[in-house]
VOMIKOL-607215 format. One record per residue (C-alpha): chain; x, y, z; residue number from 0. Coordinates in nm, 2 decimals. Example, Ala and Ser with C-alpha at 12.3 -4.5 7.8 and 13.67 -1.06 7.14 Angstrom:
BEGIN
A / 1.23 / -0.45 / 0.78 / 0 $
A / 1.37 / -0.11 / 0.71 / 1 $
***
This chain:
BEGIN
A / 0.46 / 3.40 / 6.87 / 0 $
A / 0.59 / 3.55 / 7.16 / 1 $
A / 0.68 / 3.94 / 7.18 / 2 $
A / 1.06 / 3.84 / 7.24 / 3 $
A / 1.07 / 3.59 / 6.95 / 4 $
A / 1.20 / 3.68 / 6.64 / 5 $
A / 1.20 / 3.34 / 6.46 / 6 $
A / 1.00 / 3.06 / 6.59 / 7 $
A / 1.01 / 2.68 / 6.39 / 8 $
A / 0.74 / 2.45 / 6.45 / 9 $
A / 0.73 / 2.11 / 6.34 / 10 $
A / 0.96 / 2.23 / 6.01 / 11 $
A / 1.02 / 1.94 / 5.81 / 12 $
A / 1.16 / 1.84 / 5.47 / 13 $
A / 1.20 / 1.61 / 5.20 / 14 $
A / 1.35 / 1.52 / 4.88 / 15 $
A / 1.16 / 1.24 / 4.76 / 16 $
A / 1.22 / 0.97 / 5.02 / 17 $
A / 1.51 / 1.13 / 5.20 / 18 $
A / 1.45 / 1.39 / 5.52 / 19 $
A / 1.66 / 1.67 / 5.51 / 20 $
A / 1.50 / 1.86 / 5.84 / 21 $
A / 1.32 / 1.62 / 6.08 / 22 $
A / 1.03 / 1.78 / 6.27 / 23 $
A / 1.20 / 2.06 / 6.40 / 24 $
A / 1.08 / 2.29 / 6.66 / 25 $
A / 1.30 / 2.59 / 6.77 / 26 $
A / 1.29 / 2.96 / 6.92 / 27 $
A / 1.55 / 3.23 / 6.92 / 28 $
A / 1.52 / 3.49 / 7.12 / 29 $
A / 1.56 / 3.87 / 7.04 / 30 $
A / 1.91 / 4.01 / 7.07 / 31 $
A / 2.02 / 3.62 / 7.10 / 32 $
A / 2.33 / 3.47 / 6.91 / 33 $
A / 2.24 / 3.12 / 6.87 / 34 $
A / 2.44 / 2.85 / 6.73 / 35 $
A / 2.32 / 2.64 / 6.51 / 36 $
A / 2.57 / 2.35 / 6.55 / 37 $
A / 2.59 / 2.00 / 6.35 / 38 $
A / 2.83 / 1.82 / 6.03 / 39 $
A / 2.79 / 1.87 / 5.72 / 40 $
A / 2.51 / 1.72 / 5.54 / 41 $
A / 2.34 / 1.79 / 5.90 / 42 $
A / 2.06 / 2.00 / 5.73 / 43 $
A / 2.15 / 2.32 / 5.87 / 44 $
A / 2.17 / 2.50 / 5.53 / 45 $
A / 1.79 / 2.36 / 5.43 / 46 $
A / 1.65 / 2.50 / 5.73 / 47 $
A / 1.80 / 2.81 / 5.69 / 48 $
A / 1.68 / 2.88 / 5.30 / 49 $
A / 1.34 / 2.78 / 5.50 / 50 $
A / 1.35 / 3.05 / 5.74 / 51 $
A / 1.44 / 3.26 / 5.48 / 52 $
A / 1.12 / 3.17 / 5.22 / 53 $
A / 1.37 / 3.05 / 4.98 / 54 $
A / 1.25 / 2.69 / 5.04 / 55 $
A / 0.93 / 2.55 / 5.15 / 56 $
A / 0.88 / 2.30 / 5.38 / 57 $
A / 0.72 / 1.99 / 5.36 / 58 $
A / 0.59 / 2.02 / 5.71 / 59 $
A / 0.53 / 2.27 / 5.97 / 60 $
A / 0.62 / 2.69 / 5.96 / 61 $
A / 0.85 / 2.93 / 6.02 / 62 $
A / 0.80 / 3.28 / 6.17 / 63 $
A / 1.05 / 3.52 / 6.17 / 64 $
A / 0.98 / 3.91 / 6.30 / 65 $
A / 0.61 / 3.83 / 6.33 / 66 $
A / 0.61 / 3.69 / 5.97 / 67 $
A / 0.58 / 3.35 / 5.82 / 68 $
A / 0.81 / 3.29 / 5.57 / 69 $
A / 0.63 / 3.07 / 5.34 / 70 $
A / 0.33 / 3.35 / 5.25 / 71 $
A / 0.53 / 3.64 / 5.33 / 72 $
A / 0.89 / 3.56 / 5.24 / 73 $
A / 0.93 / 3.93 / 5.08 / 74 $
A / 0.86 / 4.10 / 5.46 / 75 $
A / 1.10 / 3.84 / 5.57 / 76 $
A / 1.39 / 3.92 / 5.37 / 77 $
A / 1.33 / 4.30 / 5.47 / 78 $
A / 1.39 / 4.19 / 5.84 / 79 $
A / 1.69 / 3.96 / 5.75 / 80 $
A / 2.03 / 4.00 / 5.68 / 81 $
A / 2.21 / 3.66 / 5.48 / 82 $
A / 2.56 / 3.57 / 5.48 / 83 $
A / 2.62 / 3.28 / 5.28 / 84 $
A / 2.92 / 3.07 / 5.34 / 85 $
A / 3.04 / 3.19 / 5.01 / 86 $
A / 2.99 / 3.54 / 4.94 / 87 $
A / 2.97 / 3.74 / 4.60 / 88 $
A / 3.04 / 4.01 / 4.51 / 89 $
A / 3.10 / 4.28 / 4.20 / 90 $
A / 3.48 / 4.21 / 4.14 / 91 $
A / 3.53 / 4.49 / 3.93 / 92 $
A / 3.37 / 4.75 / 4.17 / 93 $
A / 3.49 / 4.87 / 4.45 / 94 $
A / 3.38 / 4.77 / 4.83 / 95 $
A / 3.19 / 5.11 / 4.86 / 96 $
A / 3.07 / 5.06 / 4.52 / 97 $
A / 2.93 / 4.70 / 4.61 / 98 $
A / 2.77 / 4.86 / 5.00 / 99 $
A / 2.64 / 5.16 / 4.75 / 100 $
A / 2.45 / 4.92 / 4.52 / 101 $
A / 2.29 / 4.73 / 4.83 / 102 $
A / 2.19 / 5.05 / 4.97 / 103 $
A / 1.99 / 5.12 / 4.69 / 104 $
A / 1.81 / 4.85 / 4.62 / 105 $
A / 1.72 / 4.86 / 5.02 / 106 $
A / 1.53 / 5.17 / 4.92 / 107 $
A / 1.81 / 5.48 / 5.10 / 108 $
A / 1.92 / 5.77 / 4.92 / 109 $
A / 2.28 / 5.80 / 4.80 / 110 $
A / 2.34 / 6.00 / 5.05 / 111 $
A / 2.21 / 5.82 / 5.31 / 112 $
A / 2.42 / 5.51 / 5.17 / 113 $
A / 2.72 / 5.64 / 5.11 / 114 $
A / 2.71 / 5.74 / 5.50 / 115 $
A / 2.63 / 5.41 / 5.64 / 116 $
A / 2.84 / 5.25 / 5.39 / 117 $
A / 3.15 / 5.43 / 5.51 / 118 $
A / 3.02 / 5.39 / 5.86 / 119 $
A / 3.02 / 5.02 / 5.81 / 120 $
A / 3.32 / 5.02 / 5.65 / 121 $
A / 3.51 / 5.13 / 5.95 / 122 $
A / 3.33 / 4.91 / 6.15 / 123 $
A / 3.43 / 4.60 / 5.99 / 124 $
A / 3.78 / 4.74 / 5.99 / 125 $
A / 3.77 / 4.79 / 5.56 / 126 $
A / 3.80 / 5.18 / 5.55 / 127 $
A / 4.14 / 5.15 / 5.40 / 128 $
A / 3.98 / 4.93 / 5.14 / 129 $
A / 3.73 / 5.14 / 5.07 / 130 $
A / 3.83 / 5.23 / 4.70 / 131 $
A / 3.95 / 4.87 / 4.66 / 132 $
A / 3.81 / 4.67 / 4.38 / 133 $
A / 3.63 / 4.37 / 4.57 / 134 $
A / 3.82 / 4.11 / 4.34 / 135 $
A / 4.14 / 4.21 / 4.52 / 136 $
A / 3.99 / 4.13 / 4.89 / 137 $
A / 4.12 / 3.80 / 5.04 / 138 $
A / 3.83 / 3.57 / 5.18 / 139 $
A / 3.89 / 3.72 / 5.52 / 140 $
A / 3.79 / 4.08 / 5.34 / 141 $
A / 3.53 / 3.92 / 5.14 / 142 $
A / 3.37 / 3.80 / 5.46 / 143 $
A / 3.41 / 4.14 / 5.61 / 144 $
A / 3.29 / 4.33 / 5.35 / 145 $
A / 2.95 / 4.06 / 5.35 / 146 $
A / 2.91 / 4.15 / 5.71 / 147 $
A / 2.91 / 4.53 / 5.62 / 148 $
A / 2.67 / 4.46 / 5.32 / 149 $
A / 2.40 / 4.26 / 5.56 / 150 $
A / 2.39 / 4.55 / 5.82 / 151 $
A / 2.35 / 4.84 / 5.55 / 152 $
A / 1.97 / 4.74 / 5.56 / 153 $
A / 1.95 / 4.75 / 5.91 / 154 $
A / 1.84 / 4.39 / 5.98 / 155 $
A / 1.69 / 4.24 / 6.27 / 156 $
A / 1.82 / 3.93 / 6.22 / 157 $
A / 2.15 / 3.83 / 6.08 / 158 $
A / 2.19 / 3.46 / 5.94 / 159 $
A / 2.51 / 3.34 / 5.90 / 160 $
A / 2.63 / 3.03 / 5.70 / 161 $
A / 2.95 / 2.89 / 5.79 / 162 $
A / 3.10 / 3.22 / 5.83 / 163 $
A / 3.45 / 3.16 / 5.90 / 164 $
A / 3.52 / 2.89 / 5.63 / 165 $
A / 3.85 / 2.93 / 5.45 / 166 $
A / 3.92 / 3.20 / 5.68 / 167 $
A / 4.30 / 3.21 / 5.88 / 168 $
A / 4.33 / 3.18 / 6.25 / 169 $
A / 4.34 / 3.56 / 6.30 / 170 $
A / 4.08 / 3.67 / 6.08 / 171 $
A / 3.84 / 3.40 / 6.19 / 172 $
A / 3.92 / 3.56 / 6.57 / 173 $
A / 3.81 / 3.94 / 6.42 / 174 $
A / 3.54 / 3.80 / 6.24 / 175 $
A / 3.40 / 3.66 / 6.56 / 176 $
A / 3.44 / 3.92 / 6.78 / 177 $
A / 3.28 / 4.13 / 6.52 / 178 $
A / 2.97 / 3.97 / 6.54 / 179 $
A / 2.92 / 3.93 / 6.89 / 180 $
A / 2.98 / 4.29 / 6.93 / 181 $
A / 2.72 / 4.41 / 6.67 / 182 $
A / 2.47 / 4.19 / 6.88 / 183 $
A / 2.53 / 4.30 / 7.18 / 184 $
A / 2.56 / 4.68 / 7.05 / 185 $
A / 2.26 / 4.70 / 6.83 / 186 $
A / 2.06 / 4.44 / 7.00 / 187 $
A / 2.06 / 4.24 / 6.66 / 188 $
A / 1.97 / 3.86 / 6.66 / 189 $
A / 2.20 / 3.61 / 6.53 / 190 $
A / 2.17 / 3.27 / 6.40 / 191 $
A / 2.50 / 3.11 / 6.33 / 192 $
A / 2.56 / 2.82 / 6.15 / 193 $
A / 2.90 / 2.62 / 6.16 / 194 $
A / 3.00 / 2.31 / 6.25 / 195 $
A / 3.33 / 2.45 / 6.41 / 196 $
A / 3.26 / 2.36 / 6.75 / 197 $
A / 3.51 / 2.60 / 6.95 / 198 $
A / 3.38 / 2.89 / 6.73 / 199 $
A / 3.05 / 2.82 / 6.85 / 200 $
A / 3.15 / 2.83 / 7.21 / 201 $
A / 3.33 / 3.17 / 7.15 / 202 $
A / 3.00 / 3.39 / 7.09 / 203 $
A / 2.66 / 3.22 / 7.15 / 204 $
A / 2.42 / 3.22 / 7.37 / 205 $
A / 2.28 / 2.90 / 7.35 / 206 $
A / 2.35 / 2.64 / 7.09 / 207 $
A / 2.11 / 2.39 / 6.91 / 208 $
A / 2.30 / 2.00 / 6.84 / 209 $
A / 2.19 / 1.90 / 6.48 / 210 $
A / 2.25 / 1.55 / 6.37 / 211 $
A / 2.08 / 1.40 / 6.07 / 212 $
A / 1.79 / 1.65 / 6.04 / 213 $
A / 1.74 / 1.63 / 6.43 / 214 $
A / 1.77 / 1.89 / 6.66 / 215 $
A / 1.89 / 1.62 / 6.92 / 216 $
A / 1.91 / 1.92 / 7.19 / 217 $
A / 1.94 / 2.27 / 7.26 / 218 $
A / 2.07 / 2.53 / 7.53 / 219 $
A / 2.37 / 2.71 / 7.71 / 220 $
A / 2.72 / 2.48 / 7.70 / 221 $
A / 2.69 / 2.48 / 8.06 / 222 $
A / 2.31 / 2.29 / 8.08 / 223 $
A / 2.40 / 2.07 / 7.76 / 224 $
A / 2.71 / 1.96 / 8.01 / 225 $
A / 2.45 / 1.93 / 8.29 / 226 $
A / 2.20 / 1.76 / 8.09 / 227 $
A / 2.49 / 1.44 / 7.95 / 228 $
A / 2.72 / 1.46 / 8.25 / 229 $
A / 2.54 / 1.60 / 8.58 / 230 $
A / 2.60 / 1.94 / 8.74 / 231 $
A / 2.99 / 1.87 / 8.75 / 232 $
A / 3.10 / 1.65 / 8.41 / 233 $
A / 3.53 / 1.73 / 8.44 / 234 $
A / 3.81 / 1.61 / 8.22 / 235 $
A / 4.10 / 1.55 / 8.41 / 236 $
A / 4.42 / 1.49 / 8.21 / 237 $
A / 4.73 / 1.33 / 8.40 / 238 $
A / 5.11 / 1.20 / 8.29 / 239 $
A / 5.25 / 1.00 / 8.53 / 240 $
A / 5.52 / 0.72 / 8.51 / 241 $
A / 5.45 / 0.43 / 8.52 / 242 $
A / 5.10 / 0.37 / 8.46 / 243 $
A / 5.05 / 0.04 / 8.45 / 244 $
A / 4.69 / -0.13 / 8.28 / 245 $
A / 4.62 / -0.25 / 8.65 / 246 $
A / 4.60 / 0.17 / 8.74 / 247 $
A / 4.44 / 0.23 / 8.48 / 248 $
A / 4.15 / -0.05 / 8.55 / 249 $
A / 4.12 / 0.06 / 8.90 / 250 $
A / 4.04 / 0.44 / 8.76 / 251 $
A / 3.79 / 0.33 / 8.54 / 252 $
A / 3.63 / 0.16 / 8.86 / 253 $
A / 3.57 / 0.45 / 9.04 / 254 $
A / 3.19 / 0.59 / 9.06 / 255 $
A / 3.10 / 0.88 / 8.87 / 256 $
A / 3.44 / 0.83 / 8.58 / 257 $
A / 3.23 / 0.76 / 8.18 / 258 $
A / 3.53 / 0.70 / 7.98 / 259 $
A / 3.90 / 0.68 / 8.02 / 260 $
A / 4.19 / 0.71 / 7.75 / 261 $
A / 4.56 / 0.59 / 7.83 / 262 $
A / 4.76 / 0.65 / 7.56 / 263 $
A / 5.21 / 0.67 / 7.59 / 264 $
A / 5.18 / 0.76 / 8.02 / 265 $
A / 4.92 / 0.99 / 7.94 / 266 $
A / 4.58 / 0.92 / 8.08 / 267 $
A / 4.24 / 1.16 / 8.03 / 268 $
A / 3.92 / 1.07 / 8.25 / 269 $
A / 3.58 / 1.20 / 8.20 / 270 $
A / 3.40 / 1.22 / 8.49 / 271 $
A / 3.05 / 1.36 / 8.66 / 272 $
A / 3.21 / 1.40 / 9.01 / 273 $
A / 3.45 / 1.67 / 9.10 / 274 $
A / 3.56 / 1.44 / 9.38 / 275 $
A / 3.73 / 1.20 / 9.09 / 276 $
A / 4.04 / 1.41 / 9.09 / 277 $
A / 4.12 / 1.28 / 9.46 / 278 $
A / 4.08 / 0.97 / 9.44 / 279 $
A / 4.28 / 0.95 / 9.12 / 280 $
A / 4.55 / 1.07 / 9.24 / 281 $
A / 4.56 / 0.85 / 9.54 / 282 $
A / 4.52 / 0.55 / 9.33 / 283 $
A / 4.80 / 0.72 / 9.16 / 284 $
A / 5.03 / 0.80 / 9.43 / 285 $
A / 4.96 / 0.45 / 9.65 / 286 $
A / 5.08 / 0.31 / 9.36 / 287 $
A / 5.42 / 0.48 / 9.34 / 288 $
A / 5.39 / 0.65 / 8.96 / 289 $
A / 5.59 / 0.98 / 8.95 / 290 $
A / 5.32 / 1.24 / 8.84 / 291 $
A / 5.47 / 1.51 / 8.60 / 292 $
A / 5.11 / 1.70 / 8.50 / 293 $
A / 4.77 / 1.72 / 8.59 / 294 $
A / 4.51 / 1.91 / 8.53 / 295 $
A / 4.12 / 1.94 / 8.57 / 296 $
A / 3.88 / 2.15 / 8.34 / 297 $
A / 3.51 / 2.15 / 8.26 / 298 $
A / 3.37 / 1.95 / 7.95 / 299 $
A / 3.37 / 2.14 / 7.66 / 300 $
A / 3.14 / 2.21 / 7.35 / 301 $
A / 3.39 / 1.95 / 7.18 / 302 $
A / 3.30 / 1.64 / 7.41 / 303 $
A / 2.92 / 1.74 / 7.46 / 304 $
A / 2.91 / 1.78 / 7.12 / 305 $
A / 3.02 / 1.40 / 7.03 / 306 $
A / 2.87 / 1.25 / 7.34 / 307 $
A / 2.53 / 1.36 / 7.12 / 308 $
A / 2.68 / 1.26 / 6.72 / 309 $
A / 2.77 / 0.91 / 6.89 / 310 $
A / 2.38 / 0.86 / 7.04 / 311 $
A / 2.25 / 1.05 / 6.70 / 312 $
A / 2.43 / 0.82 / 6.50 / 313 $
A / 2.30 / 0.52 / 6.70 / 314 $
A / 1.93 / 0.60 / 6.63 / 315 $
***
């Protein structure tokens, strides 16, 4: 394992009788790294998760997290990672201090200590007003907050967190992002973030992992999973024009370099691995007399990357 990699899975695999939840997988994250764990339910994201963690064991392979493999030595493990599950319990009838206070001491700190990083943390995750609060009163957003605050009171290395934002609203999903990504970047803490909200996961990771049926179908930045499905310079281009006729539209999908085209009430969207498609669109366009109202040309996104992979994972 290599001094910069604070979990490492080789060959991790797992069954249930006949059925293979995690399918030879083979993964390192990096130290300070927020890496997305990315893939639909039922994907196996959760199983390899309570893997690295020593709550499972695998049928195949190991896991190594902070120098530590998790299967012999799943107690040194835990001491090195933090673990937000998706959902997130708590003492109702104690207050949010109370609940940080408890966690403190079971992490070995003195009261004092705790009750110093708890109200650190607190503010931090933006709760100090709910400090005295009984944790049965916190909304899921607070909840979720308040889980953060309770992972970081032991000082992790490594934070793994399950579907994080689930049943969250718009604007507390936002905070609860930003949140994380600044505690990585500020205290050099390594995330592993599982969701299977693709525009989340573009937000805050460094790199993201694709994982379809137990497969880890491929892994890296958005910008060289683009590069690796659609060449250095995969584009959407989006255009309303009137009238687009099938004849248009045939000639578009013609051109060299264009993978799929919609048309859809005027509207058309092209995906394409030239940048050079967007000229000779719109002369095709143009030569043809159509009124253009909108247009517009942006790179491929998580979203299509994302099902270009689903559509060949679901095909094996």
């Amino acid at each position: 394992m290599r001094l910069n990699e604070i979990i490492k899975l080789k060959g991790l695999t797992k069954k249930y009788g006949e059925k293979i939840a995690v399918d030879n997988l083979s993964l390192s994250i990096r130290k300070g790294e927020v890496f997305g764990l990315l893939g639909p339910n039922g994907a196996g994201k959760s199983t390899t998760i309570l893997m690295i963690l020593g709550l499972s064991e695998p049928t195949q392979g190991s896991v190594q997290v902070c120098g530590f493999d998790s299967t012999r030595y799943s107690i040194d493990v835990k001491k090195k990672v933090g673990y937000l599950p998706d959902q997130v319990g708590f003492y109702e009838n104690r207050t949010g201090l109370e609940n940080l206070l408890l966690t403190a001491t079971l992490n070995g700190q003195t009261r004092e200590r705790g009750k110093q990083r708890a109200l650190e943390l607190l503010e931090q995750v933006g709760l100090t007003y709910a400090a005295n609060q009984k944790a049965g009163t916190y909304s899921r957003g607070m909840k979720q907050r308040l889980g953060l605050a309770d992972v970081l009171i032991k000082d992790p290395e490594v934070i793994i967190l399950d579907e994080p934002t689930l049943g969250i609203d718009p604007k507390g999903v936002q905070e609860l992002l930003r949140l994380i990504r600044q505690l990585s970047k500020e205290h050099g803490i390594t995330v592993l973030l599982s969701s299977h909200h693709l525009h989340q996961v573009q937000q805050i990771c460094d790199r993201v992992g694709l994982f379809v049926k137990g497969k880890l179908l491929a892994e890296g930045t958005v910008d060289s999973l683009a590069q690796q499905i659609l060449g250095e310079n995969g584009h959407q281009i989006k255009i309303k024009a009137s009238p687009l006729t099938e004849e248009i539209v045939g000639q578009i999908r013609k051109l060299a370099g264009v993978d799929r085209v919609e048309h859809e009430d005027g509207e058309m969207s092209i995906w394409s691995r030239k940048d050079t498609t967007l000229q000779h669109v719109l002369e095709i366009v143009l030569s043809s007399g159509c009124q253009v109202s909108s247009l517009s040309q942006e790179k491929i996104g998580l979203d299509e990357i994302y099902q270009r992979y689903f559509e060949g994972g679901e095909q094996e």
